[in-house]
C-alpha positions as a Markdown table, in Angstrom:
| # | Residue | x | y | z |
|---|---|---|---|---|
| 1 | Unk | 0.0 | 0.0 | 0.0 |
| 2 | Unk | 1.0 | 3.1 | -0.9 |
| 3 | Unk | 2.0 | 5.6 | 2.0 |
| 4 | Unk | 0.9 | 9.2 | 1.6 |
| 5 | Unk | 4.5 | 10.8 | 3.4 |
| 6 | Unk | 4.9 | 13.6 | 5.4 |
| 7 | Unk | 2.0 | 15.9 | 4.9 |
| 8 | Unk | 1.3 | 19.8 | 6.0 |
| 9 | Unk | -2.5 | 18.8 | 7.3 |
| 10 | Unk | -4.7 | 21.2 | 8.1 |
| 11 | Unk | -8.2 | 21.0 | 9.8 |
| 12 | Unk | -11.5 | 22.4 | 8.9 |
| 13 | Unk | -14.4 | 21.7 | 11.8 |
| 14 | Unk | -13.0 | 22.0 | 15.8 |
| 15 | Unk | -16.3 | 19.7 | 16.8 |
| 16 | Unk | -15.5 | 16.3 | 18.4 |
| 17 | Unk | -14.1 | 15.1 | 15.1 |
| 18 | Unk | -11.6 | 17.2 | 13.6 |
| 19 | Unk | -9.5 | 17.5 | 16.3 |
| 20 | Unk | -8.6 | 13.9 | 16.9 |
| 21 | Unk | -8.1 | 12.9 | 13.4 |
| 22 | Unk | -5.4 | 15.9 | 13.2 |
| 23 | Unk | -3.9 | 14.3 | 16.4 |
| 24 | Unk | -4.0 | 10.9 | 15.2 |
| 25 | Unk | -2.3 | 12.2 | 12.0 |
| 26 | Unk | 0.2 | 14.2 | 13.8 |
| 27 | Unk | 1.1 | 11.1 | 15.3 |
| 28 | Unk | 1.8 | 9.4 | 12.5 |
| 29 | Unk | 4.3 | 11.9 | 11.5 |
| 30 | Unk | 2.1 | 14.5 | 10.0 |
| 31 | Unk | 2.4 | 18.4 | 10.7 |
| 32 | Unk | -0.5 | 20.3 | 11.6 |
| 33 | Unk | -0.8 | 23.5 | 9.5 |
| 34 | Unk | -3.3 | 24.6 | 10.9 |
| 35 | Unk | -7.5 | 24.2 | 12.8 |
| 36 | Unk | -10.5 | 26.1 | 12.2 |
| 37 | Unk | -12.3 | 27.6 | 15.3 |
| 38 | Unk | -15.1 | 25.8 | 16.3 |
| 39 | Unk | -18.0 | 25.3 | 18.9 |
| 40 | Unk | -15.5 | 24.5 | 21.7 |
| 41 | Unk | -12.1 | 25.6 | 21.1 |
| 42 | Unk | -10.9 | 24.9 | 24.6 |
| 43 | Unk | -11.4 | 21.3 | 23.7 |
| 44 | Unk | -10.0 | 21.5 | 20.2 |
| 45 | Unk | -6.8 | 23.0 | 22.3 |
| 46 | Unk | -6.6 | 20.3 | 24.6 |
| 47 | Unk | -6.5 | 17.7 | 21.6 |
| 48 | Unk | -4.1 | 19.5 | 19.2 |
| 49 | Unk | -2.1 | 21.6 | 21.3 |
| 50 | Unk | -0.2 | 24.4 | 19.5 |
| 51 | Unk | -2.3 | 24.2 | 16.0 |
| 52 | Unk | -2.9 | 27.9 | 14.4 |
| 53 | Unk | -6.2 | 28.7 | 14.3 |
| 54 | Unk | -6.7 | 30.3 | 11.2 |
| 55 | Unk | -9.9 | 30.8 | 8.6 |
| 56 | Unk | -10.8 | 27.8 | 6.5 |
| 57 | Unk | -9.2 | 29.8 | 3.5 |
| 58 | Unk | -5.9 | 30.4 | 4.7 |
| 59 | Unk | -6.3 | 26.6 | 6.5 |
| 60 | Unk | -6.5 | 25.4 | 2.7 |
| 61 | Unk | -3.5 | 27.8 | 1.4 |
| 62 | Unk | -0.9 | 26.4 | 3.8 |
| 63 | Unk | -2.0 | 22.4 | 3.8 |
| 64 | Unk | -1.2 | 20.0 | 1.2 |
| 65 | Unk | -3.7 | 17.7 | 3.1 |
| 66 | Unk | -7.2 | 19.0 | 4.3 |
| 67 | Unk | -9.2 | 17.0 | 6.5 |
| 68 | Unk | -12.6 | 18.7 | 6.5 |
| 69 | Unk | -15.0 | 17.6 | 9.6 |
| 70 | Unk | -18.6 | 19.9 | 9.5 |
| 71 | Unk | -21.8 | 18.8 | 10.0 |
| 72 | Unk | -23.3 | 16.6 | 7.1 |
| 73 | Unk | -25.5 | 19.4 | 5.6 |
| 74 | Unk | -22.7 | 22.4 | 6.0 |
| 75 | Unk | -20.1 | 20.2 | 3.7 |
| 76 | Unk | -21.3 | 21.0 | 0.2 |
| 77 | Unk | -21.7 | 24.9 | 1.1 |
| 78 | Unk | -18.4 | 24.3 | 2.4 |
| 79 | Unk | -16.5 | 22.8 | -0.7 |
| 80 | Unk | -18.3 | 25.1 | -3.1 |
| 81 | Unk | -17.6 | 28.2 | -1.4 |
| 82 | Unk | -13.8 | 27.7 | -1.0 |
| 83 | Unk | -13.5 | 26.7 | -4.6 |
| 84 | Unk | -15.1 | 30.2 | -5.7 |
| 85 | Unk | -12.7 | 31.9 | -4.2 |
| 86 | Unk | -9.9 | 29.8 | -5.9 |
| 87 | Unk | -8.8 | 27.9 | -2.5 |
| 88 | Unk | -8.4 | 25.1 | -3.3 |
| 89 | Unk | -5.1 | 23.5 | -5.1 |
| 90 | Unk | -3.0 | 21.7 | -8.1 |
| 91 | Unk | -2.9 | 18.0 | -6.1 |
| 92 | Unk | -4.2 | 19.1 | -3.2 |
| 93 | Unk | -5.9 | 16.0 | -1.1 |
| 94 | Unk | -9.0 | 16.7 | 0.4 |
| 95 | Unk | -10.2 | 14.6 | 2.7 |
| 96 | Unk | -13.6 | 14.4 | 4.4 |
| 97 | Unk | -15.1 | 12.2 | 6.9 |
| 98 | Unk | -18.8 | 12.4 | 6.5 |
| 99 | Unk | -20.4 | 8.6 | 6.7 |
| 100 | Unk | -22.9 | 9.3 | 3.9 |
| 101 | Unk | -21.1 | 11.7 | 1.0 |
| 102 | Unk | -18.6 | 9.9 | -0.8 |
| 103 | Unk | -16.2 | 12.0 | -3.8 |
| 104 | Unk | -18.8 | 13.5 | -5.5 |
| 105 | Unk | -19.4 | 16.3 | -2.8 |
| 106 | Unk | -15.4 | 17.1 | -3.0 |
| 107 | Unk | -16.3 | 17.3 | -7.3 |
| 108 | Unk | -15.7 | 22.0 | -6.9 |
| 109 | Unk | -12.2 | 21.0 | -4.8 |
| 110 | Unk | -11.6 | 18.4 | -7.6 |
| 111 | Unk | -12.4 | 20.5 | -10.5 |
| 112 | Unk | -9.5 | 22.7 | -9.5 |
| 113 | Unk | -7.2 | 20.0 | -9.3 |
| 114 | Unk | -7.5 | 19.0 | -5.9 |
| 115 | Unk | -7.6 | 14.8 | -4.6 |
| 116 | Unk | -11.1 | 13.7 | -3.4 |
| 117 | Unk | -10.6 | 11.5 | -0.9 |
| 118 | Unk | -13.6 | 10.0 | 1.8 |
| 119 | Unk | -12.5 | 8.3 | 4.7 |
| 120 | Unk | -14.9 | 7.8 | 7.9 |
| 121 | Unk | -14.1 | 6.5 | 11.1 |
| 122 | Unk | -16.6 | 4.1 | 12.3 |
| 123 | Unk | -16.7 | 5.0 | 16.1 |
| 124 | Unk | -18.9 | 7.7 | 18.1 |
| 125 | Unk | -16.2 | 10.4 | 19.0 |
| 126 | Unk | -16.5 | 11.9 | 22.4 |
| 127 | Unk | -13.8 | 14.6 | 21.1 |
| 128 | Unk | -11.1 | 13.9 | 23.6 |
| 129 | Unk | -7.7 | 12.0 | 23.3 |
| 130 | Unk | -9.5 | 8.6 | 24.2 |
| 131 | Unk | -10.8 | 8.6 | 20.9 |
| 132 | Unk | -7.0 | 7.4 | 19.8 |
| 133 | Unk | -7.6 | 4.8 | 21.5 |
| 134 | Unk | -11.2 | 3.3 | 20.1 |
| 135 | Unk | -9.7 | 4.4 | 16.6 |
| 136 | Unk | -7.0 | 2.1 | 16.9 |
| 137 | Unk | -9.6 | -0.9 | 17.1 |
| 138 | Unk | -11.9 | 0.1 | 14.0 |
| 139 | Unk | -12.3 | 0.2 | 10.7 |
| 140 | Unk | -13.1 | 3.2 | 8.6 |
| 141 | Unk | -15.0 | 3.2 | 5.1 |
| 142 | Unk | -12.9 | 4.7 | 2.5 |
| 143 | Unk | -14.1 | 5.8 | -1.2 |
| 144 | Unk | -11.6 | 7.6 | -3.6 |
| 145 | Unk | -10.6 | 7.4 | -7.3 |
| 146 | Unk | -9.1 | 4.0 | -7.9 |
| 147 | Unk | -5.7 | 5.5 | -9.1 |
| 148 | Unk | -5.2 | 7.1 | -5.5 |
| 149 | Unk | -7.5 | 4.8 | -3.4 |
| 150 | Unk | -3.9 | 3.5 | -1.8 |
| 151 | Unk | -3.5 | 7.0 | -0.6 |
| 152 | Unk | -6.8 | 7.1 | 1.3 |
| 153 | Unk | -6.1 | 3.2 | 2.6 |
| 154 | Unk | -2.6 | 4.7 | 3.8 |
| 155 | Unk | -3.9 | 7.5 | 5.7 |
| 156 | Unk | -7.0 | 5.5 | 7.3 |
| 157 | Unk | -4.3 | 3.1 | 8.5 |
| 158 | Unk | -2.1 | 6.2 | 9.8 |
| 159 | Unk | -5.3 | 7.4 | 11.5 |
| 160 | Unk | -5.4 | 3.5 | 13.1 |
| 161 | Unk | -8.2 | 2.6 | 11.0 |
| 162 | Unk | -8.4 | -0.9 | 9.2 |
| 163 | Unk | -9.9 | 0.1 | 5.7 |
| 164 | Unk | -12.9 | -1.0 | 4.2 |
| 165 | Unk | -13.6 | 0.0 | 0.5 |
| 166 | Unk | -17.2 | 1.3 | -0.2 |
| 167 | Unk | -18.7 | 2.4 | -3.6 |
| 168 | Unk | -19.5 | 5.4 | -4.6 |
| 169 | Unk | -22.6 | 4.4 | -5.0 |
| 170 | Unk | -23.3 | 2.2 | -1.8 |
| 171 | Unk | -22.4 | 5.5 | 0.5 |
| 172 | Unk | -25.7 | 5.9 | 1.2 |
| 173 | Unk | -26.6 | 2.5 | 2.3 |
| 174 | Unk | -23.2 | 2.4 | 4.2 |
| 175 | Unk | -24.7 | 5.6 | 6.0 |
| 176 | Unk | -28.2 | 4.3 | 7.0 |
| 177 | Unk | -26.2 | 0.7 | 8.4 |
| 178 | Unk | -24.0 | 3.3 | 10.3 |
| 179 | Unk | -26.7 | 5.8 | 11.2 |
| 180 | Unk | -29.3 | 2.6 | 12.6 |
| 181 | Unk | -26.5 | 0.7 | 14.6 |
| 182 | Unk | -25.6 | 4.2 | 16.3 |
| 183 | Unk | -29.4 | 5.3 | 16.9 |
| 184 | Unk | -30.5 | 2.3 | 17.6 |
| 185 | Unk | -28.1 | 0.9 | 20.8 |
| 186 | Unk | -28.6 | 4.8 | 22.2 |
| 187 | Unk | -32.3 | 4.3 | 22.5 |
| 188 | Unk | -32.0 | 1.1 | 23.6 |
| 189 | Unk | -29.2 | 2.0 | 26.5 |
| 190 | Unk | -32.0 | 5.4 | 26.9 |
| 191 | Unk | -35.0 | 3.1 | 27.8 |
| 192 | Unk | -33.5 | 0.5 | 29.8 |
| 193 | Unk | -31.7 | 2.9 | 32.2 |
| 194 | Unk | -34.6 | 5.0 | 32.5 |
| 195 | Unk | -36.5 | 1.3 | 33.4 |
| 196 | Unk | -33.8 | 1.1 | 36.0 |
| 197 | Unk | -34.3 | 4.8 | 37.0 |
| 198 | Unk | -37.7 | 4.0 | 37.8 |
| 199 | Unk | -37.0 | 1.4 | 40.3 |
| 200 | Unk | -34.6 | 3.1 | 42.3 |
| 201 | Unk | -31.7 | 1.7 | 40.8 |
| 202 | Unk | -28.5 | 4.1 | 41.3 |
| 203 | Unk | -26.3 | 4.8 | 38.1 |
| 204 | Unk | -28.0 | 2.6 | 35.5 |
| 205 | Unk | -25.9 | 3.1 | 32.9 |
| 206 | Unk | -22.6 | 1.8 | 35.4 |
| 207 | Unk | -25.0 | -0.9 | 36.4 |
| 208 | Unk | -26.1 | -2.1 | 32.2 |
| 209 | Unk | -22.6 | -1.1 | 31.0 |
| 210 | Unk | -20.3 | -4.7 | 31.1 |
| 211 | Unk | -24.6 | -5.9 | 29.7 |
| 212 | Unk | -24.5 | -3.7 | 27.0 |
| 213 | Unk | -21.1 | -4.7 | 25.8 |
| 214 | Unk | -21.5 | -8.2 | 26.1 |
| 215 | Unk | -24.4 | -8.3 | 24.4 |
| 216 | Unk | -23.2 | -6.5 | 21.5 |
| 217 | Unk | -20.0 | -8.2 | 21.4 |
| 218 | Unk | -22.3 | -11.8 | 21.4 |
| 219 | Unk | -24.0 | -9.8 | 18.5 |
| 220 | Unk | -21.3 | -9.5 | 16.5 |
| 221 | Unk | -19.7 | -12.9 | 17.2 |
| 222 | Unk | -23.1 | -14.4 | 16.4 |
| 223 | Unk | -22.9 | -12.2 | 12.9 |
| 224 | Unk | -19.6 | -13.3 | 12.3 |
| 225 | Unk | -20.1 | -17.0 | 13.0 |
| 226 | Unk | -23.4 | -16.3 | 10.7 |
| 227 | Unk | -21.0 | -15.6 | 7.8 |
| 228 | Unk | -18.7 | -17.8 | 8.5 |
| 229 | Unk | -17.8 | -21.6 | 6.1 |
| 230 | Unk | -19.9 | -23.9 | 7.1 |
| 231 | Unk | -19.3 | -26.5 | 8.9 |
| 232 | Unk | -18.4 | -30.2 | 7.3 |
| 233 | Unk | -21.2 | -32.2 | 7.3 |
């Protein structure tokens, strides 16, 4: 697999997510050029101590990398805007990590001769330095052009990501598989504690936690098993 070398990164979106991928990269080797402000800076701060805070403009002019992390309906607006101003650059990679856009959202960024590039992390992020931890056992779902798709399975496995391919065109039902898992086991874990609540039970989710995980790990093993050769007969 191709590895993408030492990269000037730079970060657009300080929520929970940008931050720790720029840390995860800067630990890979990467330098960080430079971090939008976002809704909680101190955080972002915490994460990537020392990053520049800059506009999302000048973030672009100084990264030969850019890792965009916005909210799912604030990307497009995002990627056209930059391009009318003439941001973006001659082999530029542009990275995003929305579950449910793959290249074609990056098409203004790429019509100036920048990399499209998707590559989401399949975890919840709480936006803290743990997070290097969880991304270190997942996988991440990875769409790009097939002549720099090894670029994009590098730098998921830099972030600590195992990478999965996905279509372009299977993004959206990669999205709803991601969207129902996450939704779903949060209103499970919501009812059952507020069950427990009920009855007087002190921290219900301490007392469902080693439950909840051991159920979804039997889950999964089940899945996997499901999947798996058959047995000889």
């Amino acid at each position: 697999m191709t590895a993408p070398g030492r990269l000037g990164v730079g970060i657009i979106g300080a929520g929970k997510v940008g931050p720790v991928i720029g840390a995860a990269l800067a630990g890979a080797g990467h330098a960080i050029t430079g971090i939008t402000s976002g809704s909680d800076d101190d955080r972002a701060a915490a994460v990537l101590p020392g990053a520049p805070v800059l506009d999302a403009v000048e973030v672009v002019r100084r990264s030969e990398l850019v890792v965009i992390a916005v909210p799912h309906d604030e990307l497009p607006a995002l990627v056209q805007g930059i391009a009318d101003v003439g941001g973006w650059q001659m082999g530029q990679l542009v990275l995003h990590v929305d579950p449910a856009y793959g290249i074609d959202v990056l098409r203004p960024a790429a019509e100036h001769g920048a990399i499209p590039l998707a590559v989401h992390p399949a975890i919840l992020f709480n936006g803290t330095t743990l997070d290097l931890r969880q991304l270190q056992a997942s996988f991440a779902g990875v769409t790009a052009p097939a002549a720099v798709l090894p670029i994009a399975q590098a730098l998921a496995v830099e972030m600590g990501c195992e990478p999965v391919v996905i279509a372009e065109q299977d993004r959206a039902a990669y999205a709803e598989a991601i969207a129902t898992a996450s939704e779903f086991s949060r209103s499970i874990v919501q009812q059952a504690t507020g069950l427990l609540r009920g009855i007087g039970v002190g921290n219900p989710g301490g007392y469902l936690s080693a439950l909840v995980q051991s159920a979804v790990e039997r889950a999964l093993r089940d899945e996997s098993d499901s999947i798996g050769p058959s047995p000889a007969l």
